[in-house]
C-alpha positions in Angstrom: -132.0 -120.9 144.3 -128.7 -120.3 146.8 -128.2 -122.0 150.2 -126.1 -119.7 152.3 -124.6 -120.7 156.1 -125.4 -119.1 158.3 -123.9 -120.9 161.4 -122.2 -124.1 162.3 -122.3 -125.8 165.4 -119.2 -127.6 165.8 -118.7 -131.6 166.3 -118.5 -132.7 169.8 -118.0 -135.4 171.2 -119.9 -135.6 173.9 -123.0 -134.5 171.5 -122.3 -137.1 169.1 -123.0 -134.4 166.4 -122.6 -131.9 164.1 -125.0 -129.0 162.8 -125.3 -126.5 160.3 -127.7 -123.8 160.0 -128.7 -122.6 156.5 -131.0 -120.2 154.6 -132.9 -121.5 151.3 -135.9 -119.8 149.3 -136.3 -117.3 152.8 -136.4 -120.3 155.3 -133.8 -121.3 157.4 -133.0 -124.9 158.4 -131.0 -126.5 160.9 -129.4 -129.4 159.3 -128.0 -132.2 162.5 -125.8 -135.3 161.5 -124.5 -137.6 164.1 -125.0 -141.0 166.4 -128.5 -142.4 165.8 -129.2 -142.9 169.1 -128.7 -139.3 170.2 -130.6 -138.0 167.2 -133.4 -139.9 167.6 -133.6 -138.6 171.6 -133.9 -135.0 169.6 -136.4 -136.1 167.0 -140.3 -135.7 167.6 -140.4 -138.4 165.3 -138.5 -141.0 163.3 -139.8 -143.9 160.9 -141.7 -146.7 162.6 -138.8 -148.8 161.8 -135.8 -146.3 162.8 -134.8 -149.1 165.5 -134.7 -151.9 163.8 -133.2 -150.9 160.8 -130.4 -149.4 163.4 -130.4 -152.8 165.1 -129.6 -154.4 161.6 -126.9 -152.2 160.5 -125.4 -152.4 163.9 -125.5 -156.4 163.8 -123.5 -156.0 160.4 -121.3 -154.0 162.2 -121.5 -151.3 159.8 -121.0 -147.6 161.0 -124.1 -145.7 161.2 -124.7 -142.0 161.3 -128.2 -140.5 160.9 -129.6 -136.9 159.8 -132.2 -134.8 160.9 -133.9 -131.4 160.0 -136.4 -129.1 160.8 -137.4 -125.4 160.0 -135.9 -122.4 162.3 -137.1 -119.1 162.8 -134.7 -116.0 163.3 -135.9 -116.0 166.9 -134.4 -119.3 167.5 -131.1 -118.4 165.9 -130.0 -116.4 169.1 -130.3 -119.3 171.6 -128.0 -121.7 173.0 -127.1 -124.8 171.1 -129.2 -127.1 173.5 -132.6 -125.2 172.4 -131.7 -125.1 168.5 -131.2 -128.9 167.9 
């Protein structure tokens, strides 16, 4: 089993994130870590309790970054950053 990169979408700031797009087992994944706010505005869906558990980490005045995935097709691949994450 080998993950190979295939691409890396850079941090911005304006994004709040960072991406990487991989290959394992003949899929490809695109892996997205940033702010959990602007993650969850990508998500189709997040844990019932995504919010509150954010609200409660936030009140402790902890840092919080989340992660998100999903599966890829080689189509995909060739558009713009906007349309992959």
């Amino acid at each position: 089993m080998e993950l190979t990169v295939l691409d890396t979408l850079d941090f911005i700031n304006v994004l709040e994130r960072i991406s990487v797009i991989v290959e394992f087992n003949g899929s490809m994944y695109l892996y997205c870590k940033g702010s959990p706010e602007m993650l969850k505005g990508l998500c189709k869906q997040v844990p019932a309790d995504y919010q509150e558990k954010m609200d409660n980490f936030t009140q402790k005045g902890l840092r919080i970054l989340s992660m998100a995935y999903r599966e890829i097709s080689k189509h995909e691949m060739g558009l713009p950053r906007d349309q992959k994450e």
